[in-house]
C-alpha positions as CSV (number, residue, x, y, z in Angstrom):
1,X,-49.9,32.4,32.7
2,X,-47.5,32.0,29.7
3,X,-49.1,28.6,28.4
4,X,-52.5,29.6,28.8
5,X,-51.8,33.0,27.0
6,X,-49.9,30.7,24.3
7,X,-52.6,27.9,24.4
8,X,-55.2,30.6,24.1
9,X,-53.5,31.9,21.0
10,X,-53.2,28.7,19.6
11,X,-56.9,27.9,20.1
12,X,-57.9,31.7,18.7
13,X,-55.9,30.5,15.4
14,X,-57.0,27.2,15.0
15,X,-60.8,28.7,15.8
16,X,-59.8,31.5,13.2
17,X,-58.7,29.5,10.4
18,X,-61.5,26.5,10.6
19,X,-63.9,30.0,10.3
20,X,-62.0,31.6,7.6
21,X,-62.4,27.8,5.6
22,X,-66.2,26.5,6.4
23,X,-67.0,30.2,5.5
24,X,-64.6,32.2,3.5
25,X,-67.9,33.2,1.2
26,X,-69.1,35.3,4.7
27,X,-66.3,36.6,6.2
28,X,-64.2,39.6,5.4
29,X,-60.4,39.7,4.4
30,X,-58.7,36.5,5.5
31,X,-56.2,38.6,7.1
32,X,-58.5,39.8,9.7
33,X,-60.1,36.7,10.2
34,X,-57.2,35.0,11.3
35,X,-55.8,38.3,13.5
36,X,-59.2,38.3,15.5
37,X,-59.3,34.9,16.6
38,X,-56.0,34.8,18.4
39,X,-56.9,38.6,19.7
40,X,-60.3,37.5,20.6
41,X,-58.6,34.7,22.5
42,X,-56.1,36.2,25.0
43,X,-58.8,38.9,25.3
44,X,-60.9,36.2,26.4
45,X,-57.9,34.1,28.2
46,X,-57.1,37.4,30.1
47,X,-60.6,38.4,31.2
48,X,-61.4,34.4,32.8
49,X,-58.0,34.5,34.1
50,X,-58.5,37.8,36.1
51,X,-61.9,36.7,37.6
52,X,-61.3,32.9,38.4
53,X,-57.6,33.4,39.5
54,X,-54.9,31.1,39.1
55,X,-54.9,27.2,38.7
56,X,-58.2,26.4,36.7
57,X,-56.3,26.8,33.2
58,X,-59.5,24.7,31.7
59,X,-61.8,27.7,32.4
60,X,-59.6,30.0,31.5
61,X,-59.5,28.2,28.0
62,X,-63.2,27.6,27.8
63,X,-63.1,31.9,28.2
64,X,-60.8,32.2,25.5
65,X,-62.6,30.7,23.1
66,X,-66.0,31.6,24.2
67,X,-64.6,35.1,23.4
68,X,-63.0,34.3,20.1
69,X,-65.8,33.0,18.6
70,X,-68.2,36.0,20.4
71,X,-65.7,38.2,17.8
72,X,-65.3,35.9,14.9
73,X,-69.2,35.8,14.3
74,X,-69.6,39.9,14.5
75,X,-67.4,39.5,11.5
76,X,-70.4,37.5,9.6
77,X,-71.8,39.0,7.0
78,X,-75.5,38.1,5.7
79,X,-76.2,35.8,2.8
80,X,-77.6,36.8,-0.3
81,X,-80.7,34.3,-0.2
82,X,-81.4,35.5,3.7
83,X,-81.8,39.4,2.4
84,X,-85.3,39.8,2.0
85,X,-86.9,42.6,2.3
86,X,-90.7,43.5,4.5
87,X,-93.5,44.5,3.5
88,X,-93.3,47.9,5.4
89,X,-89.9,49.0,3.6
């Protein structure tokens, strides 16, 4: 459980900081980009872990950062060009 939680982390930050560089012109604060991937992750890493049990590590990092990236893209903001407005407004 203490390498996947520290595997899970790892993933979170590497998830985190490839996000946080493709698309620093979208995201928020670098700071909390690259504390909600790692949280995102053992969020992630602990919910797969309590349904599937021990032994299927793979899944359980698969979870984490299915999770991680779940949080990392409410973080998104829209761009400029794909604000238009309707008709009706």
């Amino acid at each position: 459980m203490i390498l996947e939680a520290l595997g899970s982390t790892l993933l979170g930050l590497a998830l985190a900081w490839a996000a946080a560089h493709r698309l620093a012109h979208r995201l928020p604060a670098r700071s909390l980009v690259l504390s909600t991937g790692p949280a995102g992750a053992l969020i992630g890493a602990f919910i797969t872990h309590m349904a599937l049990g021990p032994g299927h590590a793979p899944a359980v990092m698969l979870g984490a950062v299915a999770v991680s990236a779940a949080l990392l893209s409410l973080l998104l903001r829209p761009t400029r060009a794909g604000m238009h407005r309707s008709a009706t407004a």
